[in-house]
C-alpha positions as CSV (number, residue, x, y, z in Angstrom):
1,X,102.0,-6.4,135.6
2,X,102.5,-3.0,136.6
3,X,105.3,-1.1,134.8
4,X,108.4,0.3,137.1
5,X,108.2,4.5,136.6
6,X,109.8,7.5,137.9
7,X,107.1,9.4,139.7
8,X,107.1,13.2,139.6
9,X,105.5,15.3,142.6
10,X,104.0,18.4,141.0
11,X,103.9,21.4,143.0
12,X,102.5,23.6,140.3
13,X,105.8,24.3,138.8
14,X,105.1,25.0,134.5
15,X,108.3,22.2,134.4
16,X,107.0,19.6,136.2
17,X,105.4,17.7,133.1
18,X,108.3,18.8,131.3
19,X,110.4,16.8,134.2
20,X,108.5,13.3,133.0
21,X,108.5,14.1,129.7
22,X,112.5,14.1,129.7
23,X,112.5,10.9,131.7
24,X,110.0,9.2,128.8
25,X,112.5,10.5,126.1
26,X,115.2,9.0,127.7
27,X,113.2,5.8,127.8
28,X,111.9,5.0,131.2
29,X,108.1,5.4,131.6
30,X,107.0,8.5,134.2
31,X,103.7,9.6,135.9
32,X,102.7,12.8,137.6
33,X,101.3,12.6,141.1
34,X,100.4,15.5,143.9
35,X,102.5,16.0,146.3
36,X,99.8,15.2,149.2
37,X,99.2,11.2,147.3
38,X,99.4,8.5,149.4
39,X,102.2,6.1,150.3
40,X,100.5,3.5,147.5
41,X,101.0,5.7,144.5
42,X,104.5,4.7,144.8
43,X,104.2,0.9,144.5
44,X,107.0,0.0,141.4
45,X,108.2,3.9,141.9
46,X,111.7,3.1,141.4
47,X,112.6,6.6,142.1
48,X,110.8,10.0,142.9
49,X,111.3,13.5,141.6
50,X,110.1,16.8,143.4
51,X,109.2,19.5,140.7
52,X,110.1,23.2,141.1
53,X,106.6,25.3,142.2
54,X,105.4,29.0,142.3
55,X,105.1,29.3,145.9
56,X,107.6,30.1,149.0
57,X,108.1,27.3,151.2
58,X,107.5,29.6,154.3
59,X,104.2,31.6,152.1
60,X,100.7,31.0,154.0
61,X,99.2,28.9,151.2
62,X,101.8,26.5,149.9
63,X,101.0,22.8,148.1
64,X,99.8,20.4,150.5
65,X,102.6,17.6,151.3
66,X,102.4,14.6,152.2
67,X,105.9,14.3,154.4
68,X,105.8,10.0,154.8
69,X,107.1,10.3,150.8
70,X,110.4,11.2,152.8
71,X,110.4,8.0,155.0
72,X,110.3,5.7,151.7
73,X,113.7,4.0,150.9
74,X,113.3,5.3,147.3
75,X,115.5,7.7,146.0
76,X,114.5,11.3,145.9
77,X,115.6,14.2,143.4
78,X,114.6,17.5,144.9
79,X,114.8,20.7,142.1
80,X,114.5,24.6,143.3
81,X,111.1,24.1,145.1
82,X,111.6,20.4,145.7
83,X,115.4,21.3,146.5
84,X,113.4,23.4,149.6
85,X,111.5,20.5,150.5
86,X,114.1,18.1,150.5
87,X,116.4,20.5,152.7
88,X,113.4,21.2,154.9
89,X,112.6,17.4,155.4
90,X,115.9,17.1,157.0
91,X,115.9,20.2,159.4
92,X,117.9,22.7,157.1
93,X,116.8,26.1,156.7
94,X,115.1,28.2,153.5
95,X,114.3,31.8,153.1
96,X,114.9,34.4,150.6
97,X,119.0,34.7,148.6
98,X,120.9,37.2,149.0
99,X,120.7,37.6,144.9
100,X,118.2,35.6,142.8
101,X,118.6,34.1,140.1
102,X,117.1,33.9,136.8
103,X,118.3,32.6,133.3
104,X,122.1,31.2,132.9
105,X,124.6,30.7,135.4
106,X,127.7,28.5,136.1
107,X,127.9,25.2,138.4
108,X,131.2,24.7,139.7
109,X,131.1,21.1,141.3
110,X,133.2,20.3,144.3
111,X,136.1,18.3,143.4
112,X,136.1,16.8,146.7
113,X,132.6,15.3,146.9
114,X,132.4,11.9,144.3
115,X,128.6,12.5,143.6
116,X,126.5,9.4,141.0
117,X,124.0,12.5,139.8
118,X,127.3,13.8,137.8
119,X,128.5,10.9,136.8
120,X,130.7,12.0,133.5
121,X,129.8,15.6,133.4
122,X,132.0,17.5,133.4
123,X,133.3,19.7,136.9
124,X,131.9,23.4,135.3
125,X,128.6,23.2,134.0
126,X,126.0,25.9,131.9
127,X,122.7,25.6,134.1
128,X,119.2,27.3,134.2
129,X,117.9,28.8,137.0
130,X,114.5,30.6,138.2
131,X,114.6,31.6,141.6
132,X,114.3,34.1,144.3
133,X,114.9,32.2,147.6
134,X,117.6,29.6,148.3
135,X,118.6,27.3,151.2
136,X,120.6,28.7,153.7
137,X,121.7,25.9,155.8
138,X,121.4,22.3,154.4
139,X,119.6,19.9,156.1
140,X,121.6,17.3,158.3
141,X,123.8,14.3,156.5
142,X,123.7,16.8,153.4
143,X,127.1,17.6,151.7
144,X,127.6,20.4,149.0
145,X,128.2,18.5,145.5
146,X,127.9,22.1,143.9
147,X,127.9,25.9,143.8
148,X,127.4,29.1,141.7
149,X,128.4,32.5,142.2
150,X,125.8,33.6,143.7
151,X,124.3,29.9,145.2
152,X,126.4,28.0,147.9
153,X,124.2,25.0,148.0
154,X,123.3,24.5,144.1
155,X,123.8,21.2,144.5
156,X,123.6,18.8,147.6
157,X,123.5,15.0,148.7
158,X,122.7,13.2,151.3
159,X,123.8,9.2,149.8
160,X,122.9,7.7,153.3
161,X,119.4,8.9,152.6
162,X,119.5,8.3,149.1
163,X,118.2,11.9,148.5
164,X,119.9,14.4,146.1
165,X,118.2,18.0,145.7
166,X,119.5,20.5,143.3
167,X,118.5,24.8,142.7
168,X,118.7,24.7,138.6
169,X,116.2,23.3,136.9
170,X,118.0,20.2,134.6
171,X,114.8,19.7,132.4
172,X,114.9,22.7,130.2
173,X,117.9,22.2,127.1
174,X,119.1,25.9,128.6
175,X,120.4,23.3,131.4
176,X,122.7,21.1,128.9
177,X,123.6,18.3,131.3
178,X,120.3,17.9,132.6
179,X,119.5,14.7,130.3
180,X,122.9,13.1,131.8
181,X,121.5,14.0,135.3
182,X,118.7,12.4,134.8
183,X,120.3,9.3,132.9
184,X,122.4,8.8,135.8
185,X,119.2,9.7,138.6
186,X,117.6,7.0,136.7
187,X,120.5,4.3,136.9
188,X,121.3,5.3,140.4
189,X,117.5,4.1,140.7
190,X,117.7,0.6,138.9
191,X,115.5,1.8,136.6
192,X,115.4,-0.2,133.1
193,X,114.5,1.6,129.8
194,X,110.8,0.3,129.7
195,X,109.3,3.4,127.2
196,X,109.1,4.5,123.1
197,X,107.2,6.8,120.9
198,X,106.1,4.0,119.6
199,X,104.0,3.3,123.2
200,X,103.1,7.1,122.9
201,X,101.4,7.3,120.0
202,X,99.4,4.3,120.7
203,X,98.2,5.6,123.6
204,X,97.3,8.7,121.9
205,X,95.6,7.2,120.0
206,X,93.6,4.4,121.9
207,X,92.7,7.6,124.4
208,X,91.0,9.2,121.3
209,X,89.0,6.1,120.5
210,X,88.0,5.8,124.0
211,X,86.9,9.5,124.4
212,X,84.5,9.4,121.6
213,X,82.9,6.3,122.7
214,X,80.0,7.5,124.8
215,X,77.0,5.3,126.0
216,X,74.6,7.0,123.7
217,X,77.1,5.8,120.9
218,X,80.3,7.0,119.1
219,X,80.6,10.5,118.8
220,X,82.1,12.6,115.2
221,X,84.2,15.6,116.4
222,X,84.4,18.8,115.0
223,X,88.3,20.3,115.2
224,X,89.0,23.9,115.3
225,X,92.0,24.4,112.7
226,X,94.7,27.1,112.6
227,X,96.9,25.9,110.6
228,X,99.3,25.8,113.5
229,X,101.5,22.9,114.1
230,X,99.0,21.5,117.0
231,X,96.1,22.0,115.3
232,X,96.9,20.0,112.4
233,X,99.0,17.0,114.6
234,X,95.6,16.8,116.3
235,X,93.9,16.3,113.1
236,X,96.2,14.0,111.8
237,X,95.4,12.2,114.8
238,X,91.8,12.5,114.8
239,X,91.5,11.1,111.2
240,X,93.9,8.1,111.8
241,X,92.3,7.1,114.9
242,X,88.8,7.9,113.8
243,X,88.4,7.3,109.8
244,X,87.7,10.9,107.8
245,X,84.4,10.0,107.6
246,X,84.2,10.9,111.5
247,X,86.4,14.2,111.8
248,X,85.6,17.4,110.5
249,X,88.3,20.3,110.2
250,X,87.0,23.5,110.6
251,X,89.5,26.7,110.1
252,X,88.3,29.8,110.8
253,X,89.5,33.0,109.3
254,X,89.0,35.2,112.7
255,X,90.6,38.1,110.5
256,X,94.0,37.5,112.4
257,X,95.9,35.7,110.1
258,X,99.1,36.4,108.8
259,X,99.7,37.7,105.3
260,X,97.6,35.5,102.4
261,X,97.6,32.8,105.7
262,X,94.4,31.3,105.5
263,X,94.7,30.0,101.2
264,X,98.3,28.9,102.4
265,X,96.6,26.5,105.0
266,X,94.3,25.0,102.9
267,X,96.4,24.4,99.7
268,X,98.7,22.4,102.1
269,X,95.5,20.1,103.7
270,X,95.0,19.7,100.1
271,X,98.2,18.5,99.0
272,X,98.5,16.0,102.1
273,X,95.1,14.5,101.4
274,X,93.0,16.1,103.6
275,X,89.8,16.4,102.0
276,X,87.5,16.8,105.5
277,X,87.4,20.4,106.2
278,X,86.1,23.6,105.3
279,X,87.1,27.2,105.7
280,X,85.0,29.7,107.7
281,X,85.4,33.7,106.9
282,X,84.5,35.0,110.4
283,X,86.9,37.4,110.8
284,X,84.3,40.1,111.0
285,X,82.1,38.6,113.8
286,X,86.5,38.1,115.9
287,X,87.0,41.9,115.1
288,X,83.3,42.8,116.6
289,X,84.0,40.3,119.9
290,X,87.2,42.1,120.5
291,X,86.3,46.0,119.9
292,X,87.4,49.0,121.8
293,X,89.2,45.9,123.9
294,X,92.5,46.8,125.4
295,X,93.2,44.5,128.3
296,X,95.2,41.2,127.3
297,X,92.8,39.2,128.9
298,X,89.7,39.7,128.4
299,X,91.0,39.9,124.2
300,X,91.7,36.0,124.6
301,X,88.7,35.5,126.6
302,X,86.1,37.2,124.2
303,X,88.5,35.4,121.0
304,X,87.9,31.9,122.8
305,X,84.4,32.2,123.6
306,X,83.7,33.9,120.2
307,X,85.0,30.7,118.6
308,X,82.6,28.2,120.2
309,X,79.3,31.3,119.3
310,X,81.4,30.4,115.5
311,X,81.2,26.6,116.2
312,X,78.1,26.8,116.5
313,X,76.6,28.6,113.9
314,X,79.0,26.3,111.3
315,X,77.1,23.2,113.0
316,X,73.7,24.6,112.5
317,X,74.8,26.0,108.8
318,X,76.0,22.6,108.5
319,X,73.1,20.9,109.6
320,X,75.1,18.3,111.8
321,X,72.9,16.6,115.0
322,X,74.9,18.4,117.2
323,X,74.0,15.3,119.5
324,X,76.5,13.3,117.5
325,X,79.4,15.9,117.7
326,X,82.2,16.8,120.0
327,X,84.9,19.3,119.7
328,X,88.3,18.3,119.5
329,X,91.7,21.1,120.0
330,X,94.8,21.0,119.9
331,X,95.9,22.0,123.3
332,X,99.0,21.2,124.7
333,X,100.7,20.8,128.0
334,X,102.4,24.3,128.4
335,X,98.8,25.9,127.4
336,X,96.9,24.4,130.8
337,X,99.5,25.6,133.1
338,X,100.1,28.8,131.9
339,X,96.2,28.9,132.4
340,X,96.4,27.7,136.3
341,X,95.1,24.6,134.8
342,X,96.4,21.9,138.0
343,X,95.7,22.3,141.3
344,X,99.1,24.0,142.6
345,X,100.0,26.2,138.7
346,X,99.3,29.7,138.7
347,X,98.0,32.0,135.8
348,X,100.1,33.1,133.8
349,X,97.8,34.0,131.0
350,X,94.1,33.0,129.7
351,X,94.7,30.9,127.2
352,X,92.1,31.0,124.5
353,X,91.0,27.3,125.1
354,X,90.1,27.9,128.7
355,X,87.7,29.9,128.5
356,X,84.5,29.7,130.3
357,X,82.8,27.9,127.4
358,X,85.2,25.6,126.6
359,X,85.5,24.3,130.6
360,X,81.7,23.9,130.7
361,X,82.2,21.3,127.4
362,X,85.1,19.7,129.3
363,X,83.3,19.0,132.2
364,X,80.5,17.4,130.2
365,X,83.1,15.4,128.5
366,X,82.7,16.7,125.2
367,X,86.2,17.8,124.4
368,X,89.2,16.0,122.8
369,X,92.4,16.7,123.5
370,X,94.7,14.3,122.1
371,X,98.1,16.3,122.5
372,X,97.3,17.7,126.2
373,X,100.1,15.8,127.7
374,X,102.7,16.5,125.5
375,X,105.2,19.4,124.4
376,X,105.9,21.1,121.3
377,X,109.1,18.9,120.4
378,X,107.2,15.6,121.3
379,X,104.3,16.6,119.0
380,X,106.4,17.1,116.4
381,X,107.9,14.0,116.6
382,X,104.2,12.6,117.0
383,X,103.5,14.5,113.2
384,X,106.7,12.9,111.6
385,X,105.9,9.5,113.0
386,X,102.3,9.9,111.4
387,X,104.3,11.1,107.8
388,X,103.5,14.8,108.3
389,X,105.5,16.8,105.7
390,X,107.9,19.1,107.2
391,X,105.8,22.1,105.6
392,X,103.2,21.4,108.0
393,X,105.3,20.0,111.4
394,X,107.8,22.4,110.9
395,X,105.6,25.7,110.9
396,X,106.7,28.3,113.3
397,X,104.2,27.8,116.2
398,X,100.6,30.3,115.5
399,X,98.0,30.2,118.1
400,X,94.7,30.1,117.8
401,X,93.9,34.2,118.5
402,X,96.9,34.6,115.7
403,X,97.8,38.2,115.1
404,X,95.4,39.8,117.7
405,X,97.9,38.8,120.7
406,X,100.4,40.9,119.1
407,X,98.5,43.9,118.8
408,X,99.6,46.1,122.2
409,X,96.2,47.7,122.8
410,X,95.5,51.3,124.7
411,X,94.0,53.7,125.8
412,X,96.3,56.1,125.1
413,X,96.3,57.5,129.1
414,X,98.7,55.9,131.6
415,X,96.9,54.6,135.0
416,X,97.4,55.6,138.1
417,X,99.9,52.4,138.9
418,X,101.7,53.2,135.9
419,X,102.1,57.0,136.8
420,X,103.7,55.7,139.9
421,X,105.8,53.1,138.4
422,X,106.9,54.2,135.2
423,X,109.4,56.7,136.8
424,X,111.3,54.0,139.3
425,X,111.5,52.3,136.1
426,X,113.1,54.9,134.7
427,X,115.3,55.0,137.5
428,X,116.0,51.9,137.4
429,X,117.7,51.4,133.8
430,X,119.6,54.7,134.5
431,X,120.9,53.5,137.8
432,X,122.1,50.5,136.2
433,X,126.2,49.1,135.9
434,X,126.5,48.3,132.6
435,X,129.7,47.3,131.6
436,X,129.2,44.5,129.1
437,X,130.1,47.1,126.1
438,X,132.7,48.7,124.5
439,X,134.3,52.1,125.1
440,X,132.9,53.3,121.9
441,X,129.4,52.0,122.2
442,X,129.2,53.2,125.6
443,X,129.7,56.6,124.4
444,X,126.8,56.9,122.4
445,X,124.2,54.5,124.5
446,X,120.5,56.2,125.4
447,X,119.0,54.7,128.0
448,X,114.9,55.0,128.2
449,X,111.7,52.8,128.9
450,X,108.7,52.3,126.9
451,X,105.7,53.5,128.5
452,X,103.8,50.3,128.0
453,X,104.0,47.0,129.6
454,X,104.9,43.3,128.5
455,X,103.8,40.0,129.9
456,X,106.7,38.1,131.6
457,X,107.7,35.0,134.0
458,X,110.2,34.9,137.0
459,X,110.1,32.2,139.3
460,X,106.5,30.8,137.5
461,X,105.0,34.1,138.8
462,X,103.2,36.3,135.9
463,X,105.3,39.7,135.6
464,X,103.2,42.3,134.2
465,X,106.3,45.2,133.5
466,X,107.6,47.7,131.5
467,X,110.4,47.3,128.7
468,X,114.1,48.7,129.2
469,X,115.5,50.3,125.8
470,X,119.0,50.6,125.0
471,X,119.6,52.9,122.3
472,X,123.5,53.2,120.5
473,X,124.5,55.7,117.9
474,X,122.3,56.6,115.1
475,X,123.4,57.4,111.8
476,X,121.6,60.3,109.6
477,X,118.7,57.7,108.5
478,X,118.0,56.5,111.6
479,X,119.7,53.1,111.9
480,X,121.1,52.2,115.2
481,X,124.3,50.4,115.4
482,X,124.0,46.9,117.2
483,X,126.7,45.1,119.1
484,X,128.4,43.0,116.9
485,X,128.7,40.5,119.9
486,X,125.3,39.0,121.0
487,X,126.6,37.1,124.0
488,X,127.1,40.6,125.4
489,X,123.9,42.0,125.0
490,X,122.6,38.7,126.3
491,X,124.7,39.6,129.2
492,X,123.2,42.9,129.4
493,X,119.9,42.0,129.2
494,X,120.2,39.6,131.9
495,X,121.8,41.9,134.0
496,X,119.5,44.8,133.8
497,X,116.1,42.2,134.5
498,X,117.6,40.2,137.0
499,X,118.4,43.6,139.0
500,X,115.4,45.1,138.2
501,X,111.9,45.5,139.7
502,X,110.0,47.5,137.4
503,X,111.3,46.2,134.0
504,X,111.3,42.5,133.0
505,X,112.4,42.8,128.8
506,X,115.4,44.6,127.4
507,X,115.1,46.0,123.9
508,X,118.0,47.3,121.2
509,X,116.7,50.2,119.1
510,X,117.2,49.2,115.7
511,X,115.6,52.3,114.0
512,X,113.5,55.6,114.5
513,X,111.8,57.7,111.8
514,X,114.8,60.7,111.1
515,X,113.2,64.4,112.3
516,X,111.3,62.1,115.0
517,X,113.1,62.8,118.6
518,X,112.3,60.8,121.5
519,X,109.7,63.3,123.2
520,X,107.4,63.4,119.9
521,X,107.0,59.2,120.6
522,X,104.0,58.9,123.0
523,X,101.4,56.3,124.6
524,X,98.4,56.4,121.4
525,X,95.1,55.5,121.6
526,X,95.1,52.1,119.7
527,X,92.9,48.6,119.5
528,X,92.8,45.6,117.5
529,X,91.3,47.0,114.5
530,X,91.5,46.5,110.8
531,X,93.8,49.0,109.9
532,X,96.4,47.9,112.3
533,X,96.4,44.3,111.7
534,X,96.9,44.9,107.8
535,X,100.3,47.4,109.0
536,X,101.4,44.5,111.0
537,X,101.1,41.8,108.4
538,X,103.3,44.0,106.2
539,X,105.7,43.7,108.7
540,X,105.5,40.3,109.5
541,X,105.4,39.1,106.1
542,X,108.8,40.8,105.4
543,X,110.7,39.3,108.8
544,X,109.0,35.6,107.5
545,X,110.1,36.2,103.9
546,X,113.8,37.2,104.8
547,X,113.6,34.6,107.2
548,X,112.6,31.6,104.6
549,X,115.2,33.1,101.8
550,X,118.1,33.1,104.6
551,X,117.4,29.6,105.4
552,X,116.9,31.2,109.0
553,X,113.3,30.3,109.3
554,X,113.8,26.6,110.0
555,X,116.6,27.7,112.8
556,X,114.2,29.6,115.2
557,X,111.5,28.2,117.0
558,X,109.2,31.1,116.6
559,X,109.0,34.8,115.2
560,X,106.5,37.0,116.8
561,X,106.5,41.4,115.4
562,X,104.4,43.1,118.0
563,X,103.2,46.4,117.5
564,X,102.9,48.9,119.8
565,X,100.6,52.0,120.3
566,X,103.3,53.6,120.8
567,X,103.7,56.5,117.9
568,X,103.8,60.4,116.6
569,X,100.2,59.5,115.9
570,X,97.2,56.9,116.1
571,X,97.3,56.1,112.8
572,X,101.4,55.3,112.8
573,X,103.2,52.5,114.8
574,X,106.6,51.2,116.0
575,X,107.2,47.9,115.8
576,X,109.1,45.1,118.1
577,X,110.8,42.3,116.1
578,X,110.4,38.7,119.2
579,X,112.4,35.7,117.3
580,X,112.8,33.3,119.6
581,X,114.6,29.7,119.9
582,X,113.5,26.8,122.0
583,X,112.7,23.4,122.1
584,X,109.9,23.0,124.9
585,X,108.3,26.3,125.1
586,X,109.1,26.5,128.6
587,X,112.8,28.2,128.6
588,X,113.9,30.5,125.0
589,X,116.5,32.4,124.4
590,X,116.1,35.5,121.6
591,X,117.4,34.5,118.3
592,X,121.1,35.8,117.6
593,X,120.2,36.4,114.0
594,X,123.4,37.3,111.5
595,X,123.7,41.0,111.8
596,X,123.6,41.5,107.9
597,X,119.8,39.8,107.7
598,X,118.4,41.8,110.7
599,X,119.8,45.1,108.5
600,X,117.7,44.2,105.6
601,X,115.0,43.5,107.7
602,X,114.6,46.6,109.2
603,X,115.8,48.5,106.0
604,X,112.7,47.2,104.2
605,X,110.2,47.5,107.4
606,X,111.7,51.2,107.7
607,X,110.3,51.6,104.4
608,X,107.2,51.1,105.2
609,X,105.0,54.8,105.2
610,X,103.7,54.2,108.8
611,X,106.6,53.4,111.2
612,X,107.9,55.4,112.9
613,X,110.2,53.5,115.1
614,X,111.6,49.4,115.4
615,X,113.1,47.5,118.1
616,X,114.1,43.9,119.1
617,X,114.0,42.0,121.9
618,X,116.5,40.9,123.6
619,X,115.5,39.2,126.3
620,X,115.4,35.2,127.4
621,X,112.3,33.2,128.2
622,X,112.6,33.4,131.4
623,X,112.2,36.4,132.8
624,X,109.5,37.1,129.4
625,X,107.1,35.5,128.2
626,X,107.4,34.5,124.4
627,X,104.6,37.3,123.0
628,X,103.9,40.9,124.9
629,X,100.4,39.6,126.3
């Protein structure tokens, strides 16, 4: 018997997994379809969600759609790009807002519209938005259930249709009521609670079993190890779906480790039982693959496919029948659309298992990827359901190309696109209302722009833009004062990206070098060398350290230092301090750490012999990206 579901239409959106994965949580059972399937994909659909997308309904290219979804007499949930399509389906009218919107804003519902989608929640609600167009004119039978400042029609019905299409986007936690949306979508439907983790990790782990079956006989698989949270899940998995005997753990020292990371890896395998894997110093052969490198890109691409030349010289070292082998990783959900990965995403970034090399293997059906449909919050659950310790589910996230991602790379010459840009960015921040602050801070407020640029997202488009700084007063040794209140600075950063074309982070100085003025800071000539990783493992280690003796560590999701080639010299740095929170990877916001623990942490990295200037970012997750590249 087939089991009812909630089918979710993805138009390439990075939430639309996210969408079903909320629905599972709650406990009915989801799929992911295209928006162009056919009318029997929806046999047992009790209810049909239309996923938020990259494109513009009116662009040339835009997802294929199959528009007799719309004739079914199933309900339909429509959010931003499926909030178009829903609206478009009836005859209303899209094209771009006035203002767009991106990060927090309020939803104010309309007392005189009874609506069963905000069903005891309550009439002024926090929500998450990404967007740049809107509807202006709803479709016919549509009445507004909803509105923000800046959107008239957040939130519509039509009840005769049984369709509902909203602008926010309710699956990220930044939209708190969206699991009560949801709930009440789902009742609305008839849907019964028909799903568990339970389920999930059966079918994990039946899907590994399956994949290593192959006609010529069952396949051993060779995992690349980390030490990251996915990673290890995956080997967790691997081992209790497999038997040791048939899983081999391979971690690699690629050289871009953190501080003492790769002994603190294996003495926790140890200490869990796992005796099936072996360490690998290759971080000289990683340092070669990525030499005299300074575009983002190609650093992940040659770290990737520098891995598999790594794979397989442990196999032959080895002496395994490589015949007998498959690679396993521990790739999840967020990692294969930010890599364009389904047929409507874009790239946001090449993420190191994408490469080249590792698509040929998928296509020969020699990869495993247990944890490829599933978030960071569900694999965690996964790893505490298998009896994980917290030492090893807990981690902070660390990707596979580790410190090298967080090494800004350069040059040290601007390009022509940036000689062009860098001054309307300039313009931009000093253009700027701000009047989140205080008299007093006002007073002493710098406003500048750092001459390189950061990775971002708005409106699942890749941002490639230049950080704003705002500098207050600085005392004798260099410290910056920082607004007591973080809400407003969270304030101010949205403001100044959401208004801004060139710039897509916001920064607080948080110290510079005394004697060093502003002018003597310039764009270095700098790669991922040595010498640079060791000056930012220094730093890292003391944000981690403070963060573990605060009891902080276990209240972020993620801490990323980046440094930047951005100096008095090439042999000097400055340093920007990324701690993030977040439950899905999808949406952050930048940690509001206790003012007295970000002092010491810069007072001891300010100590360090070659910075000569520290910053934090203060910016949300959307409009950037967690890391700089």
């Amino acid at each position: 018997m087939s089991r009812e579901k909630i089918v979710v239409l993805d138009f390439g959106s990075q939430y639309a997994h996210l969408i079903a994965k909320r629905f599972r949580m709650l406990g009915f059972y989801s799929e992911i379809a295209l928006p162009s399937a056919g009318l029997e994909t929806f046999e047992n659909a009790k209810g049909i969600v239309f996923s938020g997308g990259p494109a513009s309904v009116y662009d040339e290219k835009t997802p294929d759609f199959n528009s007799e979804i719309l004739s079914l007499d199933i309900p339909i949930l429509g959010l931003c790009y499926g909030h178009y399509i829903v609206q478009l389906g009836y005859n209303g009218k899209v094209g771009k807002a006035d203002v767009g919107e991106f990060g927090f804003a309020t939803l104010n519902l309309n007392s005189e519209v009874t609506s069963p989608l905000f069903k005891g929640i309550d009439p002024s609600q926090q929500v998450w938005m990404s967007h740049q167009d809107g509807v202006l004119q709803m479709g016919e039978g549509f009445e507004v259930v909803g509105s923000t400042k800046d959107c008239p029609y957040a939130a519509t019905q039509n009840l005769a249709k049984k369709r509902f299409s909203l602008q926010c986007h309710c699956e990220v936690k930044d939209t708190p009521c969206g699991n009560q949306i949801f709930q009440n979508f789902a009742e609305y439907c008839g849907m019964e609670v028909n799903w568990d983790q339970d389920k999930v990790l059966a079918t994990i782990l039946e899907g590994i079993k399956n994949d290593a079956h192959k006609a010529d006989g069952d396949k051993n698989v060779l995992l690349f190890l980390s030490g990251g949270v996915d990673s290890t899940i995956a080997f967790a998995l691997l081992n209790k779906a497999l038997g040791q005997d048939r899983v081999l753990g391979l971690h690699i020292d690629n050289g871009f480790m953190r501080k003492n990371e790769s002994q603190k890896v294996a003495d926790a395998y140890h200490k869990f039982g796992f005796d099936n894997f072996i360490v690998e110093d290759a971080s000289a052969s990683f340092l070669n693959a990525i030499a005299g490198l300074t575009d983002p890109q190609k650093k992940r691409m040659a770290v990737g496919e520098n891995f598999i030349t790594v794979r397989d010289a442990v196999v032959k070292a080895q002496n395994l029948d490589e015949s007998k082998w498959m690679l396993a990783q521990g790739t999840l959900y967020p990692d294969i659309i930010e890599s364009g990965g389904t047929k409507n995403s874009h790239t946001i970034k090449t993420h190191h298992n994408r490469v080249e090399g590792i698509q040929k293997l998928i296509e020969q059906g020699m990869i495993i990827e247990p944890l490829k449909d599933l978030y960071k919050d569900e694999v965690r659950a996964i790893g505490k359901k298998l009896g994980l310790s917290d030492d090893l589910v807990m981690r902070h996230p660390f990707p596979g190309p580790g410190l090298s991602i967080n090494v800004l790379c350069s040059e040290g010459v601007q390009s022509e696109k940036d000689l062009e840009e860098l001054p309307k960015a300039k313009e931009e921040i000093q253009n700027l209302n701000i009047t989140e602050f205080c008299e007093n801070c006002m007073k002493g407020l710098v406003r500048s722009v750092l001459p390189v640029r950061s990775v971002g997202v708005q409106g699942d488009f890749r941002t490639y833009r230049f950080p704003a700084v705002l500098a207050f007063e600085q005392d004798s040794e260099g410290f910056c004062h920082v607004p007591k209140m973080w809400e407003k600075v969270e304030a101010c950063s949205s403001n100044i990206t959401n208004s801004s074309t060139y710039l897509n982070r916001t920064l607080i100085k948080l110290w510079q070098k005394p004697g060093v003025k502003d002018d003597d800071l310039k764009l270095q000539k700098g790669y991922c060398t040595k010498d640079r990783l060791d000056q930012l493992r220094e730093a890292d280690n003391i944000v981690l350290t403070n963060l573990h003796e605060s009891g902080w560590y276990d209240k972020i999701f993620q801490h990323l230092t980046i440094t930047l080639p951005y100096a008095t010299s090439a042999d000097r740095t400055s340093f920007v301090l990324r701690p993030v929170c977040s439950e899905d990877v999808m949406t952050a916001r930048f940690a509001q750490l206790p003012h007295d623990l970000l002092d010491k942490i810069v007072r001891e990295i300010a100590a360090l012999p070659f910075v000569d200037a520290l910053y934090f970012d203060a910016t949300n997750k959307p409009p950037a990206t967690f890391g700089w590249e």
